[in-house]
N, C-alpha and C positions, 0 to 999 in steps of 0.2 A: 369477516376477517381479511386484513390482507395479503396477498397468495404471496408477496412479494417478504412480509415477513414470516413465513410460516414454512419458506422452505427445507428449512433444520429442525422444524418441528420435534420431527423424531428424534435428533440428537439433545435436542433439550429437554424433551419431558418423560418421564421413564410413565411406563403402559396407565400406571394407577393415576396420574394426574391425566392423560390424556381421556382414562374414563373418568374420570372429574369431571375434565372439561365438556363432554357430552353431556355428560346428567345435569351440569349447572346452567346450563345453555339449552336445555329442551330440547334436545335433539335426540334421546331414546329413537333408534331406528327398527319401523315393523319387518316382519318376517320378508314382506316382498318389497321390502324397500331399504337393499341391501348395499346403495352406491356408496354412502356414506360410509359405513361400516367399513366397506370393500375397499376405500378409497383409504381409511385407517391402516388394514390390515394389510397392503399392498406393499403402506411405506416402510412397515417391519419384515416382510417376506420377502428382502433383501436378493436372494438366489431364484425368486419368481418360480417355485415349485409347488404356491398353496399350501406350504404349511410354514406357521413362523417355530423355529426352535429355540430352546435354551441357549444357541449361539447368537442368535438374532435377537430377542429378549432376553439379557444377563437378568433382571429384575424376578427374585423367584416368586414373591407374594403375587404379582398376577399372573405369572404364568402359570402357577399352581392353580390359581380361578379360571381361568379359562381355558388350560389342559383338563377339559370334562371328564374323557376316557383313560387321561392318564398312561396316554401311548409316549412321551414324550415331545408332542407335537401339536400346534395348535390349527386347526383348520379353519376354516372360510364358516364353515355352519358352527362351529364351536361357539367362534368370537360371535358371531349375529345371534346366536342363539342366547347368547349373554346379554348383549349390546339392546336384544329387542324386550329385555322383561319390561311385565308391567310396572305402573306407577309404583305400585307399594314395594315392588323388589328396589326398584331405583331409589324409593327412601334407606332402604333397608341395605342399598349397596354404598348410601351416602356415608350413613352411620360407619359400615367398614372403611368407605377409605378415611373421612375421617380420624379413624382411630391410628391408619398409617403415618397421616400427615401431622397429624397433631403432636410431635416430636415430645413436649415436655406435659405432655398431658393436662393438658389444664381446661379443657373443653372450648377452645380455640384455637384458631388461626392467624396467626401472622402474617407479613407477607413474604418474610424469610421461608419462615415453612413450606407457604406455598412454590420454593424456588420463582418466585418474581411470576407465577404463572399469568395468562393473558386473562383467565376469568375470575383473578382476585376483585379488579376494581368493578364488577359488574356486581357479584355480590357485597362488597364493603359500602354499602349505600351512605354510611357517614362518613365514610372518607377518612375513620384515624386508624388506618394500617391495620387492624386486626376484625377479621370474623368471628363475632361474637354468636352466642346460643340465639340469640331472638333473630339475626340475619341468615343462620343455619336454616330455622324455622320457616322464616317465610322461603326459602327455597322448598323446602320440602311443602309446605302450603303450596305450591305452584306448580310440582311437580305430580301432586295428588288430583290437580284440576284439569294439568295437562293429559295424564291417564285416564281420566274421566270423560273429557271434550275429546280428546283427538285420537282415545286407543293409543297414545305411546309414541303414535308418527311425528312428522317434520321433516322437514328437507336439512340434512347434516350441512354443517356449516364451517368444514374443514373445506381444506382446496383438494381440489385434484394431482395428480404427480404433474412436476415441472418438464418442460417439453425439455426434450435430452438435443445431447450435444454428441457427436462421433469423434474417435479418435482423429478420424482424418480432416475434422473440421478444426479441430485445437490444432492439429500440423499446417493447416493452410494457413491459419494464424499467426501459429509463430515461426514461418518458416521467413529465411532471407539472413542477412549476414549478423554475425554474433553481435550484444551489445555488450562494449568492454569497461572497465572499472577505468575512467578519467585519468586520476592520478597515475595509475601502476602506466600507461604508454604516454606522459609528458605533456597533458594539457595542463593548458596554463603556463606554462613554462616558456622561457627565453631560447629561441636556437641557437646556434652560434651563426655569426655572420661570414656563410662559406662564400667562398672564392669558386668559380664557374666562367667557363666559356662557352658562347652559344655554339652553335653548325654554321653558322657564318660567320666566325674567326670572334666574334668581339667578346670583351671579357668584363663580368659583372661581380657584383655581392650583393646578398641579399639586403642589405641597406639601401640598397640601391630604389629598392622600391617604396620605401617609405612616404616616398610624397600621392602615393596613391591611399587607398581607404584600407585597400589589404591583398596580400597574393594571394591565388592559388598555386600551388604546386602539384602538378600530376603526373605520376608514375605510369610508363608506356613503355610497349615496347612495340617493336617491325615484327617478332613470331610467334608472341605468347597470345593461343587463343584468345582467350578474354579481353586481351587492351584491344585486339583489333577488332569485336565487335564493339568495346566502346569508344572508338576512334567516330565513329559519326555522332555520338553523345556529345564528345568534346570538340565538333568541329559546332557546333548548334549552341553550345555554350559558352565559345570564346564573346557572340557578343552580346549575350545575356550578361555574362561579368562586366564586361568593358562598359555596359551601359548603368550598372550597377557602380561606377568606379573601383573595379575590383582588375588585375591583372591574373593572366592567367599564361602559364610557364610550362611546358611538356620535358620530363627529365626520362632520358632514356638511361639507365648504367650497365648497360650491356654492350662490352669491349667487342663485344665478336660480331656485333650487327654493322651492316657498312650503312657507310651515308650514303650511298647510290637507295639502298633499300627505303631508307627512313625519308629521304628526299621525294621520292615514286608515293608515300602512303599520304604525304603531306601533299602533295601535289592532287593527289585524286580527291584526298576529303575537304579541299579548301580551308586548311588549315595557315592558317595566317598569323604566329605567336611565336614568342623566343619558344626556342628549342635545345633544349642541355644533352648532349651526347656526352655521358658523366660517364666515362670510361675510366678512370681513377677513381669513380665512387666519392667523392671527397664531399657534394652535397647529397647521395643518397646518405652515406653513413652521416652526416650532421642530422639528417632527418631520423634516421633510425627506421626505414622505410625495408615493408619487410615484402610484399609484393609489385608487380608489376600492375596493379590497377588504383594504387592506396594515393587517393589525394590527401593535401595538406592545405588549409587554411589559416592563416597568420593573417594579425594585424600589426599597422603602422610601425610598432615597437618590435615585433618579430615573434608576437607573444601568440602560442601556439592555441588554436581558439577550435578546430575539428582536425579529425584524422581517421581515415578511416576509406569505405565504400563510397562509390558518386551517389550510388541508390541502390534498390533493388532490384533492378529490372537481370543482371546478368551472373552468371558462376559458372562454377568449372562443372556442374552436373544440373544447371536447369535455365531458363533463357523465357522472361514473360514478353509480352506484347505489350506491357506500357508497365513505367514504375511504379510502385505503390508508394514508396516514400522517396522524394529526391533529398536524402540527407546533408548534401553538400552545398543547395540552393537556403534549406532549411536556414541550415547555420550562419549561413547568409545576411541573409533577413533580417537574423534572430539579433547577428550583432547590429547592422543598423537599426535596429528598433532598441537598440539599449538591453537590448533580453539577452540572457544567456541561454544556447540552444538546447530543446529540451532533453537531444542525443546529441552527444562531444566526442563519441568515440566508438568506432565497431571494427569490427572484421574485414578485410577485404578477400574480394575474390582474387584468382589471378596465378601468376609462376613466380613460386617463393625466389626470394633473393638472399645471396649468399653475402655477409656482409664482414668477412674472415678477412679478407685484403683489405678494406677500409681503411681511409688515416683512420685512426683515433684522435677523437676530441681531447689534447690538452685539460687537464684537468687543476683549477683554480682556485682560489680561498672563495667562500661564501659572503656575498656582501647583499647588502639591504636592499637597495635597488634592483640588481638582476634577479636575484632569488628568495629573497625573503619576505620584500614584499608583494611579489608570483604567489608563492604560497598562500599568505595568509590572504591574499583576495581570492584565491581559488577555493580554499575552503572555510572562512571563519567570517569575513568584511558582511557578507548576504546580513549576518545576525551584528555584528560586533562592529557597526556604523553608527553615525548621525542617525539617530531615527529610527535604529537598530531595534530589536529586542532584547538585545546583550545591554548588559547594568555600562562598558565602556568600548568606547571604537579604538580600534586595531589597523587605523589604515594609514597614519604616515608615522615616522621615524621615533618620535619621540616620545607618543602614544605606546608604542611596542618596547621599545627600550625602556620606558619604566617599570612594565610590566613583566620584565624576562622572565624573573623568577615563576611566578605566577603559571607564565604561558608554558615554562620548561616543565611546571611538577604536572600539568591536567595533562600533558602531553604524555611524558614519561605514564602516567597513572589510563591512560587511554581513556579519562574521561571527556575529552573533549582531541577533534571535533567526536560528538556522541554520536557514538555508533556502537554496538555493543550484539553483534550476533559471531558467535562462533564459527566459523569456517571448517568443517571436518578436515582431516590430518590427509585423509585417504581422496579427497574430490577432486579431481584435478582441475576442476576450471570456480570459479566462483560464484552460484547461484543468485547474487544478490542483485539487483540495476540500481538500486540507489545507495550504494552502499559508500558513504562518505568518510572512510577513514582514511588518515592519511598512508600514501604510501611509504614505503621503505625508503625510497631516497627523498622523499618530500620529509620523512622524518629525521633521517640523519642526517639532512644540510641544516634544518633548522634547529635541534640541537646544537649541533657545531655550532651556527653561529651565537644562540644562545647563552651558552658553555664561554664564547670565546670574551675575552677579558675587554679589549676595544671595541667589541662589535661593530666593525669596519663597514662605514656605509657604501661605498663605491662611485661608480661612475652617474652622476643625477641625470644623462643623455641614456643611462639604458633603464630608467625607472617605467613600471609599466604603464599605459593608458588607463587614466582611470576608469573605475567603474561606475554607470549611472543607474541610478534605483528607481524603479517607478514611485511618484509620487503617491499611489494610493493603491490600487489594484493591479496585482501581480500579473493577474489575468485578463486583463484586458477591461474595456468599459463592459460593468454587467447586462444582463438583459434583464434583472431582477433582482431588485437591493430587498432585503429582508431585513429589516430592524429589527430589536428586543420591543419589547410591547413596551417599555419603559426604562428611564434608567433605576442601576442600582447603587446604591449607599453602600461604598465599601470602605468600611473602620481603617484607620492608620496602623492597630496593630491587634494582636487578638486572633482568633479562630472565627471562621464563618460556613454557615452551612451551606452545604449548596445549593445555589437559584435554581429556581427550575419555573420556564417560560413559554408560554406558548401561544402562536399567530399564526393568525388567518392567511392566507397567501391572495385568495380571492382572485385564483389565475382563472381564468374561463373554460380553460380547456387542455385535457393532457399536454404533459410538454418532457423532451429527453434534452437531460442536462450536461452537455459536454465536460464543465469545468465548474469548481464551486471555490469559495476563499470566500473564510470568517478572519473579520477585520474588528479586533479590539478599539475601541474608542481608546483604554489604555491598558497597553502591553503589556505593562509590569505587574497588574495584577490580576491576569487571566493565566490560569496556568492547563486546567484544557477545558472543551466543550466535546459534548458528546449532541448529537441532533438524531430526529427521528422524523419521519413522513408520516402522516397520518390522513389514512385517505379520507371524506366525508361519510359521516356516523358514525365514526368509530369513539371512541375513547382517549382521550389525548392523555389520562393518567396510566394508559394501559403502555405503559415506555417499558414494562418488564426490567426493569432495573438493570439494563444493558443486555439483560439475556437473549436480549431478539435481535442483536445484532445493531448496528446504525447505519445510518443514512449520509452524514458528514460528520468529519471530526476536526479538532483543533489542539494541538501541543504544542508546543514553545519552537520555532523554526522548520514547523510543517503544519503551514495553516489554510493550503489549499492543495487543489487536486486535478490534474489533466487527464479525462477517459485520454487513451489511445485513436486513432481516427476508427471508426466506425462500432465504437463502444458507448455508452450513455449510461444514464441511473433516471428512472423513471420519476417524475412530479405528478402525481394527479392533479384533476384539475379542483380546483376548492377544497385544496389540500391544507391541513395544520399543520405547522412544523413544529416541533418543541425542541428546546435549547436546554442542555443539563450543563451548568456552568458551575464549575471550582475557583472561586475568588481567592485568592490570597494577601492579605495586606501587608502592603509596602512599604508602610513606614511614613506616610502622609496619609490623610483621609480625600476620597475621591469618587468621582459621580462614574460609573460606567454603562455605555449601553454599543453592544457591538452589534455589527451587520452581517448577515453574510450573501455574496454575491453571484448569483450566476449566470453562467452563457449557457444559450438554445442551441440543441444540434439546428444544423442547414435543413440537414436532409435526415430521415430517420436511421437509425443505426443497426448494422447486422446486429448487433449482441447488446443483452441488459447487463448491465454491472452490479451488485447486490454482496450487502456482508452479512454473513451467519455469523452463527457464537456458538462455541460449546463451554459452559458452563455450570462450576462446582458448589450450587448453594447452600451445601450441606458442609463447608468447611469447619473445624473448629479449630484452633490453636491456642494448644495449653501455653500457661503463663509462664514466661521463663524460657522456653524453649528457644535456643541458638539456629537452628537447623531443622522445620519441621516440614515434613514432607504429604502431598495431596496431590492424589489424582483421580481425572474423571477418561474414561472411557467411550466412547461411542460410536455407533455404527455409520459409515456414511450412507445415506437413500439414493442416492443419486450418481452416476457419472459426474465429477465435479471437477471443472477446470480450474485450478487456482491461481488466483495472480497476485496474492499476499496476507501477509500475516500483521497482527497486532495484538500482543498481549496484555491484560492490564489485572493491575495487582496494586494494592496500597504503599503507606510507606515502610511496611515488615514486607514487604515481596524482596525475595532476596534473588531466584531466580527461578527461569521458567523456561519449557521444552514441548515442541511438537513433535510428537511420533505418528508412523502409521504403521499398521503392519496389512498388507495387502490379503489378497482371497486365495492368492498361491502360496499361503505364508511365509514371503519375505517382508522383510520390516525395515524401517529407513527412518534417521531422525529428519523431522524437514525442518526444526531451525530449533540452534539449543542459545540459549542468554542465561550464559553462565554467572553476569554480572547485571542483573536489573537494577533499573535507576527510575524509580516514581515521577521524578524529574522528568525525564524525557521517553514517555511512553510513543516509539514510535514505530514507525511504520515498515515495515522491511517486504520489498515488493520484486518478484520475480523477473528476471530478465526475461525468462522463455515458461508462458503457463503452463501448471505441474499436473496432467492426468490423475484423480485419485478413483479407480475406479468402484461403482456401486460396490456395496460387499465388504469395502475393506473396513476398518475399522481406525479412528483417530484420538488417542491419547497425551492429553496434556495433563503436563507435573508442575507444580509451582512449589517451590521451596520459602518458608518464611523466617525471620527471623524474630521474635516475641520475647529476644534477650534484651537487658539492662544496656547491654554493648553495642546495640541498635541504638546510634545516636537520636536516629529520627521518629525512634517509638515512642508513644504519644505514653502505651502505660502496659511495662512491659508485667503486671504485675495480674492485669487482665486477661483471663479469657477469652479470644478473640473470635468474632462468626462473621457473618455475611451482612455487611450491611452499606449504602450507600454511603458515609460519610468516612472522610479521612482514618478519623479514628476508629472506624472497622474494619474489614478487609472485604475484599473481590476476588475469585479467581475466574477469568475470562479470555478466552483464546477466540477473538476474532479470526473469522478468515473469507475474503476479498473472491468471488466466484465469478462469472458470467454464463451468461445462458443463449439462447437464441431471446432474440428482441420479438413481440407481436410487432406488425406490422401497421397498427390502425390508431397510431398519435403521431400529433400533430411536429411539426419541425419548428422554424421558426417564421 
C-alpha cells in the first residue's frame, strides 16, 4: 500500500471495512505477531491510553464485535484476539461483514458499497465494478488455504503512524510577516503622481521616474528600531536595484527627526540615493504607507506591483541571521520575467504611522485607463485574454464596453471573479491567501463606471503596462512533461463519461516535485482532472474514486501549483500517474490530449505535502428535494498541519462546510461555501497553516439541491447516490496536509 495514501485511512473507512480490508488481503494476524493489528488499533486509540472507545469508534456494529467483555472499551488483546481467528472464523467473519456492506442485499458488492475501498479492485478480478458470489468464493477458497499453510500469519500490510510534526515546528513555519489580501491594500492600482522634495533642496514627482524599469520606495526612519537595523539591508541593496534598472528612493515622514540625524545615518551606512524628508506626508499618504519599514514597488506607469516587508529577517519582537524570503527582490524579478509575484502583499514590521494630518487624495470620476483597466488586469485578464480560458478577453476598451452589462450582473451576483468562501462576521483578519475577490473599492469604482452612461475612457498616457503571459508553462520549463497515453475524441455536443488514463512515468529514481501545471491541448473542453501517484505494484484502478485523496489537480483558472520553499509532494520512482478527466463538449468536435508538467526540488525539502479526503459514500438524495442536507464525521490520527481545503460535489451540490470541534471541546467552522458552483471547484489555501490536533474530530456537510429548480440537474426526478459521473453525485472534503519529508530521495 502506499503510506503516502493511507494516511486518513482511518478517516475514511469505518472499523468493518478496515477488517475487510485485512481478511481480503491475507493478513489475518497470529497471536505473537501483533504490529500490524497494533498498528490498526493505534490509529483509532486517538488519546494513546490502550483502549479505543465509542468516542473514537462512532461505528456501533464493530465496536459491539470487538468490545468482547463489554466493558465499554476496546483493548489491544480484544482487537488481536479478533484480528488473529482462524481461517474458517475469517470465512465466517466475511460472510458478517458482507451482510453489512452489501446495502440493498442482493448478494453483492458494488463499488459504491464498498465506499471506493482500496481492496475492491483486487478482488473484482473482471473489472465490471461489482463483487459477485463466485469472486466472494474464491476469496474464501484462499483464505481456507492461507489458514491451512500459514496458521493465519503474514506481515500486515497497513503502514505504520506518519512521523509527527510539533506545535513549534508548524510556528517556525509559519512564523514572519502576515500575508495580506492584494486587492483590499491597492495592488494593482495607479498612485497618484505626489509632489516631493529631496534633503538636498531638489523637487521631484513620481513621473519622474518612469524612464527607469520601476521605483522602489522605502519607508525609514533616524529612531524607529527596526528601520535602523535595516538601514544596512538597504544600503546593500541600493546597487542590487540600480543594476537591476530599478531606482530606489528612502522616504522619511517624520517632522520631528532633523537632518543633522538623517545626514549622520546616511553617511555611516554609505547610503548614496534621493532621500524624502516627507514632513507634510503628502507622499507617505499618496502611498498609504502605514509603517516605518513598508517598501513599495511600482512600475513605469506608477502601477502599484508589492507592498509590504523587504523580507524576513527583522520585527519588533525577533531578529534572524539571514532572510528566509527576500520578498521585495522577489517581486522584482518576478516582474522582469513577465511573472506576477507569487506574494504582492504583507505586513510590515516597524513604528506605525499616523496618517490623520495627511493631504488627502482628491477624489476623481473613474475612467478606463487609470482604473478600470488596473482592475480588470489585476483580477480577470490571467483568464479573460487571447489565449485565455475565459469564452472572451477583457483587456482593452472596447472588448469591456460591450460587455458592461454582462461584467456588471457576475459582479453584482459575486460570481465572478469566483471566489465563493464565506468570511466569518466575528474573524478579524481574513484566513484565506488566495483569496481573489474583488475588493470593496475595486468593486465600487468598477461599478460606477459600469453604471455610468459615457463610460469615460480618460487620459491614454495613464493606461497601464501591459501584461505578458507565458507562452506555454506558467511555471517555468518542466523537468518532466507527462502526456495522456493518447488523444481523446471529444463529441461537439452531448454528454461524455469520464476518461480515465494512466502512464508509466519511467523516472529512475525518487524525485520531490516543487511545482506541477496540467496543460490542456484545448481548454474549452477540460473542465477538471483529478491525478493520482501510484507507486510500482500497485493497482492503478485502485484511484478509490477520489476517496484517497489526490496527487494533482486541475479546474478552470487553477491548473497549477507552487509547494512553498522547502515543501514538495513525493514521485516515486517508476511511478504510474492516472488522470480522471471531465470533458465537456463545446460545441465543435475535437481531438484532446493534455500534459502535465513538473519541476524537481534542488535540494530535498523539510516537509512532504500530501492531500487526504474525508468522504461520504453512503449519500442518498431523495427526488425532488430543494435543500438536502449530509454529513460525515470523523476523527483526525494525527497532529495535522493544514494548508488547505477543496470541496467537491456534482452539479445538485448546492453548499458545503468544514467544522472541527477540538479535544477541549471547542469547535470552529474552518471554511463554510454557502454558495457552490460545480464550475469552479476550487482551491482555498491558508495563509498561515491551521494546527488540528490529534483527537479532534472533522465534520463536513454538503447540502444538495435534487429540485426541478436546479437548472443544472441532469434528473431531478432521480434518486441520487454516489457515483463518479456527472449525473451522480460526490461528497468530498479534501484537505492539503504536510508532514516531515524522509530524507533519502533524490533532488534534482
Amino acid at each position: 500500500m502506499n503510506p503516502s495514501g493511507m494516511i486518513f485511512a482511518s478517516l475514511r473507512l469505518p472499523m468493518k471495512h478496515l477488517a475487510l480490508t485485512v481478511v481480503l488481503l491475507g493478513t489475518a494476524i497470529a497471536p505473537a505477531q501483533t504490529g500490524g493489528a497494533g498498528a490498526i488499533f493505534r490509529r483509532f486509540d486517538l488519546n494513546g491510553d490502550g483502549k479505543v472507545t465509542s468516542d473514537e469508534l462512532s461505528d456501533r456494529q464493530p465496536f459491539v464485535r470487538f468490545d468482547r467483555n463489554r466493558d465499554g472499551a476496546i483493548t489491544l488483546e480484544e482487537f488481536t484476539g479478533n484480528a488473529s481467528a482462524p481461517a474458517g472464523q475469517a470465512v465466517n467473519s466475511i460472510d458478517a461483514i458482507v451482510k453489512q456492506i452489501d446495502l440493498d442485499a442482493d448478494g453483492r458488492i458494488t463499488r459504491e458499497e464498498s465506499g471506493g475501498a482500496s481492496w475492491f479492485n483486487r478482488v473484482d478480478q473482471n473489472a465490471d465494478n461489482v463483487i459477485d458470489a463466485g469472486e466472494l468464493d474464491r476469496v474464501r477458497q484462499i483464505l481456507t488455504r492461507v489458514g491451512e499453510g500459514r496458521g493465519g500469519g503474514g506481515k500486515g500490510s497497513l503502514p505504520s503512524a506518519s512521523p509527527a510534526i510539533t506545535p513549534e515546528e508548524v510556528a517556525k513555519v509559519t512564523s514572519g510577516p502576515e500575508i495580506l489580501k492584494p486587492s483590499e491594500w491597492g495592488i494593482g492600482r495607479m498612485i497618484p503622481d505626489a509632489a516631493f522634495s529631496r534633503l538636498d533642496g531638489r523637487s521631484h514627482r513620481l513621473s519622474d521616474f518612469k524612464g527607469q524599469k520601476g521605483v522602489v520606495l522605502a519607508m525609514t526612519s533616524a529612531t524607529c528600531p527596526v528601520s535602523k537595523r535595516y538601514l544596512p539591508v538597504l544600503a546593500g541593496l541600493q546597487g542590487e536595484l540600480r543594476d537591476l534598472g530599478f531606482s530606489l528612493v528612502l522616504v522619511n515622514p517624520f517632522a520631528s527627526e532633523t537632518s543633522g540625524e538623517i545626514e549622520a545615518q546616511m553617511a555611516a551606512q554609505g547610503i548614496a540615493v534621493p532621500y524624502i524628508h516627507d514632513k507634510d506626508k503628502a507622499l507617505t499618504g499618496a502611498l498609504q504607507a502605514r509603517t516605518t519599514t513598508e517598501v513599495f514597488l511600482l512600475d513605469p506607469k506608477r502601477t502599484l506591483l508589492y507592498r509590504g516587508a523587504l523580507d524576513d529577517q527583522f520585527g519588533v519582537n525577533y531578529s534572524l541571521d539571514a532572510p528566509r524570503h527576500r520578498y521585495l527582490l522577489d517581486a522584482v524579478r518576478a516582474f522582469l520575467a513577465n511573472e506576477v509575484p507569487e506574494i504582492t502583499a504583507t505586513a510590515a514590521p516597524g513604528c506605525e504611522l499616523d496618517l490623520g494630518n495627511a493631504p488627502k487624495v482628491a477624489a476623481t470620476p473613474v475612467t478606463y485607463h487609470r482604473d478600470v483597466a488596473r482592475i480588470l488586469q489585476q483580477n480577470c485578464v490571467t483568464c479573460h485574454r487571447q489565449g485565455g480560458i475565459a469564452p472572451f478577453a477583457l483587456d482593452d476598451f472596447e472588448e469591456v464596453s460591450d460587455r458592461a452589462s454582462v461584467i456588471k450582473r457576475v459582479v453584482v451576483e459575486g460570481t465572478m471573479p469566483p471566489w465563493f468562501a464565506a468570511v466569518e462576521p466575528d474573524r478579524e483578519k481574513n484566513p484565506w491567501g488566495n483569496d481573489c475577490s474583488l475588493s470593496t473599492r475595486d468593486k465600487a469604482d468598477l461599478l460606477a463606471w459600469l453604471e455610468s452612461g459615457d463610460h469615460p475612457m480618460g487620459d491614454p498616457a495613464e493606461a497601464p503596462v501591459p501584461r505578458i503571459f507565458p507562452g506555454e508553462w506558467s511555471i517555468g520549463t518542466p523537468d518532466l512533461i507527462i502526456p495522456l497515453s493518447k488523444e481523446y475524441e471529444i463529441k461537439a455536443t452531448g454528454f461524455m463519461p469520464y476518461a480515465f488514463d494512466v502512464v508509466n512515468t519511467k523516472i529512475p529514481e525518487d524525485k520531490w516535485v516543487t511545482a506541477y501545471e496540467i496543460l490542456p491541448s484545448e481548454r474549452d473542453v477540460v473542465h477538471h482532472v483529478i491525478v493520482q501517484v501510484h507507486e510500482p505494484g500497485t493497482d492503478a484502478r485502485d484511484r478509490e474514486e477520489g476517496v484517497g485523496g489526490f496527487w494533482a489537480a486541475y479546474v478552470p483558472g487553477n491548473g497549477s501549483n507552487h509547494c512553498p520553499e522547502g515543501f514538495a509532494r513525493k514521485m516515486p520512482a517508476g511511478a504510474r500517474v492516472s488522470f480522471q478527466i471531465h470533458y465537456t463538449p463545446s460545441g465543435t468536435a475535437k481531438k484532446e490530449r493534455l500534459r502535465m508538467g513538473l519541476v524537481f526540488a534542488k535540494e530535498p525539502p523539510q516537509y512532504e505535502v500530501r492531500t487526504a479526503a474525508v468522504a461520504h459514500p453512503k449519500i442518498s438524495i431523495p427526488a425532488g428535494a430543494p435543500h438536502h442536507m449530509e454529513t460525515k464525521k470523523q476523527m483526525v490520527p494525527m497532529d495535522m498541519p493544514v494548508t488547505s481545503f477543496l470541496a467537491h460535489m456534482h452539479v445538485r451540490g448546492k453548499a458545503f462546510k468544514y467544522e472541527v470541534a477540538y479535544p477541549d471541546g471547542r469547535s470552529e467552522v474552518l471554511l463554510d461555501i454557502p454558495r457552490y458552483d460545480f464550475n469552479w471547484q476550487l482551491r482555498y489555501d491558508y495563509k498561515v497553516p491551521k494546527l488540528i490536533p490529534r483527537g479532534s474530530s472533522i465534520t463536513i456537510t454538503a447540502v444538495y439541491d435534487n429540485s426541478p429548480g436546479n437548472k443544472a440537474n441532469p434528473d431531478p426526478s432521480k434518486v441520487v447516490k454516489w457515483g463518479s459521473q456527472t449525473v451522480d453525485e460526490m461528497m468530498i472534503g479534501y484537505i492539503e496536509y504536510f508532514l516531515p519529508a524522509t530524507k533519502n530521495l533524490a533532488a534534482r
